[in-house]
C-alpha positions as CSV (number, residue, x, y, z in Angstrom):
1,X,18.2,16.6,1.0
2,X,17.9,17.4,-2.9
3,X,16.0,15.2,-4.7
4,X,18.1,13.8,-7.9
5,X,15.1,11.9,-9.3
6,X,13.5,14.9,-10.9
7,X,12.2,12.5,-14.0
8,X,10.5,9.1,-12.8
9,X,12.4,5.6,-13.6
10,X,11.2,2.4,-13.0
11,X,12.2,0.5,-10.0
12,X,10.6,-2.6,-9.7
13,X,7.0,-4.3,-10.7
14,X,5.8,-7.9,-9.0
15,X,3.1,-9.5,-10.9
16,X,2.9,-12.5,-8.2
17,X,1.7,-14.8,-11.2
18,X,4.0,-17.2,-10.7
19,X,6.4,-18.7,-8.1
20,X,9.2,-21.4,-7.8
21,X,9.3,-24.6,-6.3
22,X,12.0,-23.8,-4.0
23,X,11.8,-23.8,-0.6
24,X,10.4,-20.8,0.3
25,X,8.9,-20.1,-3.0
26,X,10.4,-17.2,-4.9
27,X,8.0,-14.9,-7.4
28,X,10.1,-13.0,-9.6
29,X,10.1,-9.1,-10.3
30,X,10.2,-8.0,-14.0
31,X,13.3,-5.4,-13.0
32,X,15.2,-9.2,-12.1
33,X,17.1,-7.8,-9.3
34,X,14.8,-8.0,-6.9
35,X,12.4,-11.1,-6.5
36,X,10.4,-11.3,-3.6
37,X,10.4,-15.0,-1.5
38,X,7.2,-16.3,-0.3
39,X,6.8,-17.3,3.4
40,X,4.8,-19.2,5.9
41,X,1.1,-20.1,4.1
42,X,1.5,-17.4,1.7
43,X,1.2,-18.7,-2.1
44,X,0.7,-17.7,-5.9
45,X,-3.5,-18.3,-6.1
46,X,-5.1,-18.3,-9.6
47,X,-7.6,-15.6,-9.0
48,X,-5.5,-12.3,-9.5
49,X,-6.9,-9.2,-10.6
50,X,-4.2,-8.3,-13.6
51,X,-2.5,-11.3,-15.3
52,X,-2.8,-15.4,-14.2
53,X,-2.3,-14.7,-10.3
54,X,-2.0,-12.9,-7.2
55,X,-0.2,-12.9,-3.7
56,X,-2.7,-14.6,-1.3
57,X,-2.0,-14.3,2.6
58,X,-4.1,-15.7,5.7
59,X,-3.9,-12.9,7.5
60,X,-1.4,-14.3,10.5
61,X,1.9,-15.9,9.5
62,X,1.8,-15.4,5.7
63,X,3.9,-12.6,4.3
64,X,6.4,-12.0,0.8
65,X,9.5,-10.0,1.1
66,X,12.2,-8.6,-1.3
67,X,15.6,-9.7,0.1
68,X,17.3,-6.2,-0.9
69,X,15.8,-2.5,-1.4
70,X,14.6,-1.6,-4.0
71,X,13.2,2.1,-3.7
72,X,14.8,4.8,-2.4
73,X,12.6,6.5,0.2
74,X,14.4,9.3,1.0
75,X,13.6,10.6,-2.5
76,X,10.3,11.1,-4.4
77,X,8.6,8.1,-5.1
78,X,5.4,6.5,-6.7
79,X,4.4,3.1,-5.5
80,X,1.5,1.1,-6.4
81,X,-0.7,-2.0,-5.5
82,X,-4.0,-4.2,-6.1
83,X,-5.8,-5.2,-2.7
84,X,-8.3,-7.5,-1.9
85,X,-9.5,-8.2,1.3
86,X,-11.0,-12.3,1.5
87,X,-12.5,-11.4,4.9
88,X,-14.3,-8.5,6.9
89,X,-11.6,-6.7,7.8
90,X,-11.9,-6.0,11.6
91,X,-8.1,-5.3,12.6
92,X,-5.5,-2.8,10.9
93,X,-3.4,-4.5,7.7
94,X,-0.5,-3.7,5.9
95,X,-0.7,-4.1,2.0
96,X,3.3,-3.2,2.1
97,X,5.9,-1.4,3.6
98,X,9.1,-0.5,3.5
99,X,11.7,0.3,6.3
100,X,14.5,-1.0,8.3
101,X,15.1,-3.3,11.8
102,X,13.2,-0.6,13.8
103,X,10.0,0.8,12.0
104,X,8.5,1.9,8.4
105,X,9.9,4.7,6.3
106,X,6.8,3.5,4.4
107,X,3.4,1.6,4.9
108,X,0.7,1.7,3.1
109,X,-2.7,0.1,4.8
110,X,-6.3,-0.6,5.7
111,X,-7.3,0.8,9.1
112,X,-10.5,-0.5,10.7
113,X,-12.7,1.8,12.2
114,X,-16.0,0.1,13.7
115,X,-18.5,-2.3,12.8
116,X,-21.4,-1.1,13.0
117,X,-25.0,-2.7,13.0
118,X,-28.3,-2.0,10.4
119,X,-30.5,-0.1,12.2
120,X,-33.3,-1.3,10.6
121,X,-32.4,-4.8,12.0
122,X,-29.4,-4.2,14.9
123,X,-30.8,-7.8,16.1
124,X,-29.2,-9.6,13.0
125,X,-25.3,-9.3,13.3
126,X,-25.0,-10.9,10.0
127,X,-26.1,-7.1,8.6
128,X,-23.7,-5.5,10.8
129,X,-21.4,-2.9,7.9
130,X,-17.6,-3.1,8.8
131,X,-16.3,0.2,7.9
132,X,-12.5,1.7,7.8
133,X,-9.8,3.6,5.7
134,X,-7.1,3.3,3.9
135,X,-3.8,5.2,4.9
136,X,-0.7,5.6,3.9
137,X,2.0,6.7,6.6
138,X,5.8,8.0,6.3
139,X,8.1,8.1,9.0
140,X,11.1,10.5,9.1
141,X,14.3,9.9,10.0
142,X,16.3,11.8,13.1
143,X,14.9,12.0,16.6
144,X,12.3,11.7,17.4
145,X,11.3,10.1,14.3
146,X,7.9,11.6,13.1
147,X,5.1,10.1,11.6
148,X,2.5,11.3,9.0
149,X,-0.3,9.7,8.1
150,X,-2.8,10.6,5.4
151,X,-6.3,8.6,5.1
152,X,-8.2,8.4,2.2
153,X,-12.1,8.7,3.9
154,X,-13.7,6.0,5.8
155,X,-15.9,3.4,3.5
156,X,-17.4,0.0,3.8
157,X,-15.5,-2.6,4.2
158,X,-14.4,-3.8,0.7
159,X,-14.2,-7.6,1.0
160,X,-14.1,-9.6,-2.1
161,X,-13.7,-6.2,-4.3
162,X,-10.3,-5.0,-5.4
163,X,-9.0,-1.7,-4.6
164,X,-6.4,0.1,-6.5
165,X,-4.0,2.3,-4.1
166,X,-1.2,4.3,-4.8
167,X,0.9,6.5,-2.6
168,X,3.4,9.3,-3.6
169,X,5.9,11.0,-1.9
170,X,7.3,14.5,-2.9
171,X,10.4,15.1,-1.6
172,X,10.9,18.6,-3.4
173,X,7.3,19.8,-1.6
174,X,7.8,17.4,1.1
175,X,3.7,16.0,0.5
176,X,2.8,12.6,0.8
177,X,-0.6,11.5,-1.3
178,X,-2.8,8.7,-1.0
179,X,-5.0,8.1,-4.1
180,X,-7.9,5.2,-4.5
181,X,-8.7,4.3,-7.7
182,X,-6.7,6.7,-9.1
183,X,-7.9,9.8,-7.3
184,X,-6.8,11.6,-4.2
185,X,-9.7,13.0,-1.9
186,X,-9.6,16.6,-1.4
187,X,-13.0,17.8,-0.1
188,X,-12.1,20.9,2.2
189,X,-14.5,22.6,4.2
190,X,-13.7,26.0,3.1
191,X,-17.6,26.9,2.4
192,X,-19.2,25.3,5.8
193,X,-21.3,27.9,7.6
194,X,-22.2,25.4,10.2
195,X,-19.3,24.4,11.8
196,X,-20.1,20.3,11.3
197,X,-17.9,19.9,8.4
198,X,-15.4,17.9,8.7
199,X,-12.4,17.9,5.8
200,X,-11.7,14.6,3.8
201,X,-8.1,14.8,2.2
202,X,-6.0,12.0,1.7
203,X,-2.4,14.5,1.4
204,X,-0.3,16.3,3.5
205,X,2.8,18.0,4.4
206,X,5.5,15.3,5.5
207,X,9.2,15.5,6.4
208,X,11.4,13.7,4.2
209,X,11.3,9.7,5.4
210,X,14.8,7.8,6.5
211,X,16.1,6.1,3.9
212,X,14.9,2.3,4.3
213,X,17.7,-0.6,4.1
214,X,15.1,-3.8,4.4
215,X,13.4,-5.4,1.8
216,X,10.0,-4.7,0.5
217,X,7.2,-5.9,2.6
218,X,3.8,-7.2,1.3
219,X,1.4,-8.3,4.0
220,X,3.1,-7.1,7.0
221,X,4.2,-4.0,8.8
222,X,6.9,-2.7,11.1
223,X,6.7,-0.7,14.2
224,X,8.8,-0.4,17.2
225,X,11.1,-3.5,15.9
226,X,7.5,-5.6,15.7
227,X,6.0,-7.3,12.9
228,X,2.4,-5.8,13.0
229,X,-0.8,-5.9,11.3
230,X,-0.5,-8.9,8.9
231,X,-3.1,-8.8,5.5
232,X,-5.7,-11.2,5.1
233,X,-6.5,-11.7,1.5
234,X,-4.7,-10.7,-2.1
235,X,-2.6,-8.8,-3.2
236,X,-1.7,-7.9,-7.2
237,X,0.4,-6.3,-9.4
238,X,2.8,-4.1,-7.2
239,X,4.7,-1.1,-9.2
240,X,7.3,0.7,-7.8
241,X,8.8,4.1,-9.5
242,X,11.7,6.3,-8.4
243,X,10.1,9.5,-8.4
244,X,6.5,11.5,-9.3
245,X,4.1,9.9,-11.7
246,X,1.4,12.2,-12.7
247,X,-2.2,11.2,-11.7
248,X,-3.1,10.2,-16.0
249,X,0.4,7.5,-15.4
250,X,-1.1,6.7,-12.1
251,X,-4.4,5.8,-13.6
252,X,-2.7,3.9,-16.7
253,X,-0.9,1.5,-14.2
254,X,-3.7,0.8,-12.8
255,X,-5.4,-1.0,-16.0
256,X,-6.2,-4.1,-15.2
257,X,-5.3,-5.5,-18.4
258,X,-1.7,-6.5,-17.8
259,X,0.8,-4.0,-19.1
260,X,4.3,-4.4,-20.7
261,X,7.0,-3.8,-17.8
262,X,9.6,-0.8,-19.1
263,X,12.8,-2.4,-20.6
264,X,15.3,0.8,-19.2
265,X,15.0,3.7,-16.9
């Protein structure tokens, strides 16, 4: 499919600084067409990382959703988000995603790979280094539906420190990239002599995602028709752009002075 989004627009930015008092709570988007309602435990707490506030979730029953679509995700797309885990995070977690009834055309996560103990003192648990990665997966549509994944390389667990995460999909190279802080990780192995090497890159080829018709998920996944891996902690100032922003935009949204929102496309 050709991609008519060749010049990057605007599509929707959640600040999560405020919510009503309805019942469930509803924190607005700056685009207005696409406020996302707050359910379960989830809430508007005071200690966000750009602005007055940030999504906090408990990790079980807490999620936010958009009640329509707001991204297209069978074209290019640049989406953004804040993270914050509150606790060691020893399970997989969905920052957001973005799909239909079935699965996610788009998730974008923190996978848990071990904990491991110090092994200058293994006998004191309270030492122990929870590591993982953070991934961000696109699943195409026909049959089978195939999944990509890129992982941005394993690091300590980053409780209480926030992370800055963007994923982009290309759908003119077909690539999907994962950058942290503002950087994808691209250490090849092209120069090992010793065989031991193992590459770190957070991109890859993908096939062109199905086109989601759910709304936008933060805290909680979607496989197999299941809600899955649910986010214990924060999350902040989520942007979401219809196209390719460059890595120097990428970087800019990622200020954590709070931004003006675009007025137009």
């Amino acid at each position: 499919m050709a991609d008519d989004t060749p010049q990057p627009h605007y599509a929707g930015r959640w600040k999560f600084n405020e919510a009503t008092t309805a019942t469930p709570p509803v924190t607005p988007d700056d685009l207005g067409a696409y406020p996302a309602a707050l359910y379960g435990p989830a809430a508007i707490s005071p200690d966000g990382n750009v602005g007055t506030g940030a999504l906090a979730l408990d990790g079980d029953t807490a999620y936010a959703a958009t009640t329509g679509t707001p991204l297209r995700t069978d074209e290019s797309f640049t989406v953004t988000a804040w993270a914050r885990p509150t606790t060691p995070p020893t399970s997989d977690m969905t920052v957001l995603s973005l799909g239909d009834g079935t699965d996610s055309a788009l998730t974008l996560r923190w996978h848990y790979v071990g904990t491991f103990p110090d092994p200058d003192f293994p006998q004191y648990p309270e030492l122990d280094t929870v590591e993982g990665e953070w991934q961000a997966e696109t699943v195409s549509g026909g049959t089978p539906r195939v999944h990509t994944v890129v992982t941005y390389p394993a690091v300590a667990s980053p409780t209480g420190d926030w992370t800055y995460l963007t994923v982009t999909y290309d759908a003119v190279a077909g690539q999907l990239v994962l950058y942290v802080n503002g950087s994808p990780d691209g250490r090849t192995c092209d120069d090992d002599t010793t065989g031991t090497c193992t590459p770190l890159i957070s991109y890859a080829d993908a096939d062109l995602p199905f086109r989601a018709t759910s709304g936008l998920q933060f805290g909680r996944g979607l496989a197999d028709g299941q809600w899955v891996q649910p986010f214990s902690g924060r999350i902040d100032d989520v942007w979401a752009y219809q196209g390719l922003l460059t890595q120097s935009q990428i970087i800019s949204l990622g200020n954590p002075l709070e931004l003006d929102t675009p007025t137009g496309p």
